[in-house]
N, C-alpha and C positions, 0 to 999 in steps of 0.2 A: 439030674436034679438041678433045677435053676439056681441061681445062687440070688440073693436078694438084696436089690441095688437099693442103697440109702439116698434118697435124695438129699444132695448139694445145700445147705442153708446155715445162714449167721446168727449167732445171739441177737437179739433187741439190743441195742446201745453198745456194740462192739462196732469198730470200724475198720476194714482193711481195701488197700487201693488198690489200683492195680498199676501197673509199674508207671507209666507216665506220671502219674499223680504221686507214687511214690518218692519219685527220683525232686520233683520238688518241692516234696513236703523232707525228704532228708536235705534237700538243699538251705532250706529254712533253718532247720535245727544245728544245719552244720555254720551256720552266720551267726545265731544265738549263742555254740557255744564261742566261736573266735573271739566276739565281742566281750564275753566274758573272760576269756584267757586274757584278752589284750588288757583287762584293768585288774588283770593279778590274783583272779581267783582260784583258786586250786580244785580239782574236777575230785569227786568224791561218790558211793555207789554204797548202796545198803541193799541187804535182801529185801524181796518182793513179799515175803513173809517174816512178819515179828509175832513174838508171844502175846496173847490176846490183852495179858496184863500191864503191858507197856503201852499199847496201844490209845488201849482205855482205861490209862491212867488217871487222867481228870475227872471220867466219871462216864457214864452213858450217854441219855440225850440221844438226840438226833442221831449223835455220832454214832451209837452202837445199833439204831435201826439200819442202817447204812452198811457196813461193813462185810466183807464174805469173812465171814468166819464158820470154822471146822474142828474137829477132832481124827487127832492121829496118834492112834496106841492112846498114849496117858498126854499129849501134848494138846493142849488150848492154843490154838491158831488164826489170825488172819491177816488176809493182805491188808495191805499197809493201805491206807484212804488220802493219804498226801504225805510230801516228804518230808513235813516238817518235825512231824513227831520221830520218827527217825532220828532224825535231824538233832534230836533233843538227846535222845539215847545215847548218841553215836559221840556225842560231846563228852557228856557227861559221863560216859562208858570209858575215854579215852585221855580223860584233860589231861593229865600226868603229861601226854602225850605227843599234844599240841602246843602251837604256838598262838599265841594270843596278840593283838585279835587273831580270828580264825576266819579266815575271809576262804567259805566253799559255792564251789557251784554241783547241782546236781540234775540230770535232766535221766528220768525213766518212768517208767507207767505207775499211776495210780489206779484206787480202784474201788468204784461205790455204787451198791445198790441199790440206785436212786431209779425213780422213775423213768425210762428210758422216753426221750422226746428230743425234735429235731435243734441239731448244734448241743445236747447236752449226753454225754457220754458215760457207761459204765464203766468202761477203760478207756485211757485218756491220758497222753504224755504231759508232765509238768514238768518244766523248765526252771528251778530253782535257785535263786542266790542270796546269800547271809553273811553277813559278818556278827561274829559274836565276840563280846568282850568280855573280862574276865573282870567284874567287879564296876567297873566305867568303860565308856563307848563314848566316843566325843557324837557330837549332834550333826555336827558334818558329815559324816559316813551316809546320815536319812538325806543327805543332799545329791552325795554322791552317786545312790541307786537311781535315782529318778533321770542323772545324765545318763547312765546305761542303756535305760528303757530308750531315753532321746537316741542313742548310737542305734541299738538294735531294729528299732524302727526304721530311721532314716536307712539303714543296709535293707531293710526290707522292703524299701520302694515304698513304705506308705509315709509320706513328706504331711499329710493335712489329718494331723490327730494332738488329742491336746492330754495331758496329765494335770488329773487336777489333784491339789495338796490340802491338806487341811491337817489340825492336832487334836487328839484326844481329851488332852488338859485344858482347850479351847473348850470344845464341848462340857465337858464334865464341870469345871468352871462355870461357864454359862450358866447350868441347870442347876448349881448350887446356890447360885446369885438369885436365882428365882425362887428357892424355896423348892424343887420339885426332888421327889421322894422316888418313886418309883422311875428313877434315871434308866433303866436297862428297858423298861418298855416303851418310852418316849422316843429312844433312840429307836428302837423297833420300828415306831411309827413315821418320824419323820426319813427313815432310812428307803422310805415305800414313795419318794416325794417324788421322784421321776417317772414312774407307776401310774402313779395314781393322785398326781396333782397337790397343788396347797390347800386345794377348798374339802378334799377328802380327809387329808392330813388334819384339817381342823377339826372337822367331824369328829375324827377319831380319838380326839386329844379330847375335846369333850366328853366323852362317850369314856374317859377318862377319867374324868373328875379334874381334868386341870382347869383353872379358873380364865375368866375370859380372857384377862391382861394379858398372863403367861403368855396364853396362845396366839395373842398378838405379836406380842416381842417374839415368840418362837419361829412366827411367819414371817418378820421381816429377816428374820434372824436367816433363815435358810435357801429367803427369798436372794438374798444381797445379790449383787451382779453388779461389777464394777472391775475394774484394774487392782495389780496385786497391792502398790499404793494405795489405792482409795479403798483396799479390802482391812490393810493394817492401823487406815486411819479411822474406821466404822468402827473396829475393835477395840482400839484405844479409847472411841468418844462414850464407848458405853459404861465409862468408868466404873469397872466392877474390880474390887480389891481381893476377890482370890486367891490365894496365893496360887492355886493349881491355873490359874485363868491366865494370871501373869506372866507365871512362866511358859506356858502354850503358845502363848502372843510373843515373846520373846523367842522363843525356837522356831518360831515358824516363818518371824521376819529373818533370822540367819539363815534357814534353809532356801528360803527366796535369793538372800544373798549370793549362797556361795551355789548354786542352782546355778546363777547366773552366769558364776566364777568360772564354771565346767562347761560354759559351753550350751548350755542348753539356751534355743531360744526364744523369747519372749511371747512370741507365735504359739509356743508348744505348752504351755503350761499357764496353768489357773491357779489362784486361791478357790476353792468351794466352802463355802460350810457347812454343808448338806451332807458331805461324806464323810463318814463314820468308820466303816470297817468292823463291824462286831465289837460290843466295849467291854468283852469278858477277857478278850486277846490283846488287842494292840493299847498301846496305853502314850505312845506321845504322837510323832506323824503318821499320817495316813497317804497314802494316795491311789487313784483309779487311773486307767488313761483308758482314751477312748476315742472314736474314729469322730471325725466333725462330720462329716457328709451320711454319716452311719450310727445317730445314737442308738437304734434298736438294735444293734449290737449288745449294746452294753460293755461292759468294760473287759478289756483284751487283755491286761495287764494290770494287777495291786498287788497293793501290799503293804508294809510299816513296820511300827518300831513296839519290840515286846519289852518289858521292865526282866522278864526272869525266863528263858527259855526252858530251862529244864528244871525247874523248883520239885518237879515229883519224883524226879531222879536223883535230886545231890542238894546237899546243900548251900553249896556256893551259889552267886547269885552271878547269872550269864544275862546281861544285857545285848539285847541283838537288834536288828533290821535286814528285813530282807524282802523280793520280790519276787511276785510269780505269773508266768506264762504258761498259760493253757492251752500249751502247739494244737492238738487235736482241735479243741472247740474254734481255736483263731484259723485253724486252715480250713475248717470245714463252711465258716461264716463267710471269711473270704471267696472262697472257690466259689458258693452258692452266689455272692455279691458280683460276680466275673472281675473280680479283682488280680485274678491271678492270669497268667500268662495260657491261651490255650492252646495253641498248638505246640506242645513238647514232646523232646523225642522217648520214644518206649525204651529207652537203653542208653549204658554211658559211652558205649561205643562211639570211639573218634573215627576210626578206619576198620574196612572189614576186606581182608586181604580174598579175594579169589581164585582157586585153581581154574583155568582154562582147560587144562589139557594133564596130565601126566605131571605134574608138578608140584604136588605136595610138599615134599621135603624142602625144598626152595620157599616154599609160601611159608613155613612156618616158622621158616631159618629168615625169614625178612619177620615176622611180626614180633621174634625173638626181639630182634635188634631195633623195632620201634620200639617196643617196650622198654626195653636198656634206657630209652631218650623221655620214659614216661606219659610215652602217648599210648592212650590204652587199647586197643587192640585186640581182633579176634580173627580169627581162620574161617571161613566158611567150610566145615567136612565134610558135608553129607553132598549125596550123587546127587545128579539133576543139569538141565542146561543152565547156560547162562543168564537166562532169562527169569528162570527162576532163581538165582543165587539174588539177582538184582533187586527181584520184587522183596526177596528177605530183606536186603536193606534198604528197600525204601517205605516198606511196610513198618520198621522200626525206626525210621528217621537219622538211621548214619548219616551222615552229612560227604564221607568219601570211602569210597573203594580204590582199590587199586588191582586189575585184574594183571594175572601172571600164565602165561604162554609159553609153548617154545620158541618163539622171537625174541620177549622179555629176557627166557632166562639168556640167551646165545647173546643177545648187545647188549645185555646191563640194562637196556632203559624201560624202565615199569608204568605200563596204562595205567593215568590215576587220573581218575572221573571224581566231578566234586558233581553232587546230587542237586546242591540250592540252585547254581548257575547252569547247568546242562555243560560246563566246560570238560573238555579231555586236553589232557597233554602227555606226554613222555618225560618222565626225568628218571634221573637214577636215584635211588633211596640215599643217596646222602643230601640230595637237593629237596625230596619230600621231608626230610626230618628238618630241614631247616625254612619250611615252611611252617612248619609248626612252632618255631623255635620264634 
């Protein structure tokens, strides 16, 4: 009886590489997290599955067509759709526990089922950082992320991308100044303004019921483009006495400040006021970053500032900000853009030690002692001539062998072939480790 071969195939919107592409898409994530170690965040992990009720606490929407969710026995279940909700639980589940702020970072798979299409993922690594405060959060911290985003990038070889800032209380101000009532669909629609233009955005705003004026000030309002000066002097001249407007304009000229205080430079960052960020979530800055040479990207990296992170959880009130990197979507935009390096090697192998002759034990008693020195290291085992050991590591891109003989082992000095230059030499393994060194 035949047996019956399944054929080979992936989900729609899953993505998995194959080791080249692996090795520097872990190399990406492993700079994401150093960057974050190095500004003192503490690494944090939640399950891949929470109780359906925690999840979708706030309510359904969108959120609950989206989600995998299941039953197990009597358990209501699903994967978690981003970390933030977590995020919430995990505070509030814990505070007794923490110290405050609570500056976490957390980078593992999310998971939504969304329409699967190209660069938009059903699972999908996020990259996560938060600080959360325990009643106040000074407005400096919304400064502070946006220098990280500047580290992370610049470590990731991409030097020409910009983050743009803007505040919630800006907006929401603005729209109050004008009389406009249905503020959560206005922002809807000017949120479409990179899309689909100013003169569609007008449309739509009529199509509204907003009256002509509005829609004027609204255009110029989102149109602005100018320097971060000339962005905080257009906001001031429109003298509107909000108090929520004021204060927007006030945090958002500090964050420019102390932005600049960290480092970040003048090159990388914008005032917008076109960006929003959802106004049911974030409630004072906002920011997107995004590639200059690449807006059909869209934005690589946001995020901002919440008033209560976990209000359905507790009643204490957790002020927070934090940022998020979508590794999956950002590597896969990249690689498709030939932004990424392409000839890498299929392996992290430094050296691939080979037996010539009868000399196993010798070969493995040297890879031992590279290892000991941290150079990583592998044995070639399997039978075959030399010719073939070779193509193995040149088919994976070692960059050095070192072949072992009965010559090798009888005078100490070991054949080590570097692959890039066609070079051979003889040394004895205390002068190869210290080429490495």
């Amino acid at each position: 009886m035949n047996k019956q071969i399944v054929k080979p195939s992936l989900l729609p919107g899953f993505m998995e590489l194959l080791p080249a592409d692996q090795i520097v898409f872990n190399g990406m994530m492993d700079k994401i997290r150093n960057v974050y170690e190095k500004y003192g965040f503490i690494p944090m992990d939640t399950p891949a599955i929470e109780k359906s009720e925690v999840l979708l606490a706030k309510g359904g929407g969108e959120t609950e067509k989206q989600i995998y969710r299941f039953n197990k026995g009597d358990s209501d279940l699903s994967l978690r759709f981003d970390l933030t909700v977590p995020l919430a639980r995990y505070v509030a589940q814990h505070m007794n526990e923490l110290t405050f702020p609570f500056r976490r970072y957390q980078i593992g798979k999310v998971y939504r089922g969304e329409k699967s299409q190209k660069g938009r993922y059903r699972e999908f690594y996020q990259c996560d950082i938060d600080i959360i405060g325990n009643e106040k959060l000074s407005v400096i911290n919304d400064a502070q992320l946006p220098s990280i985003i500047f580290s992370i990038f610049k470590e990731l070889g991409l030097n020409e991308f910009k983050i743009h800032i803007n505040n919630r209380k800006v907006i929401s101000g603005f729209f109050e100044a004008l009389g406009i009532e249905n503020k959560t669909e206005v922002l809807r629609i000017i949120d479409k303004v990179d899309k689909i233009g100013v003169d569609k955005v007008k449309a739509e705003l009529k199509d509204n019921a907003i009256s002509y004026e509005s829609i004027e000030k609204i255009a110029e309002f989102i149109s602005f483009n100018g320097s971060n000066e000339e962005a905080l002097a257009f906001l001031k001249e429109l003298n509107i006495t909000d108090k929520s407007f004021i204060e927007g304009v006030e945090e958002l000229a500090k964050v420019v400040h102390y932005m600049e205080a960290f480092g970040v430079s003048l090159e990388n960052f914008i005032i917008d006021l076109k960006i929003a960020r959802g106004l049911d979530y974030y409630t004072g800055t906002v920011f997107e970053t995004t590639l200059d040479k690449y807006p059909e990207v869209g934005s690589i990296c946001s995020g901002g500032r919440y008033d209560n992170l976990a209000e359905n959880y507790t009643n204490k009130n957790l002020p927070g900000v934090g940022i998020s990197i979508g590794l999956t979507r950002l590597f896969s935009q990249l690689k498709d853009l030939g932004l990424l390096k392409g000839d890498n090697p299929s392996t992290l192998t430094e050296v691939l030690v080979v037996p010539v002759e009868d000399t196993m034990d010798y070969c493995i008693n040297i890879a031992n002692k590279l290892r000991e020195n941290n150079i990583v290291t592998e044995v070639y085992l399997e039978e075959g001539n030399v010719n073939k050991k070779l193509k193995y590591a040149n088919k994976l891109g070692i960059a050095n062998v070192i072949l072992v003989g009965g010559e090798e082992v009888n005078s100490g000095l070991l054949t080590f072939k570097k692959f890039d230059t066609g070079e051979q030499f003889k040394l004895s393994l205390d002068e190869i480790i210290k080429r490495f060194k």
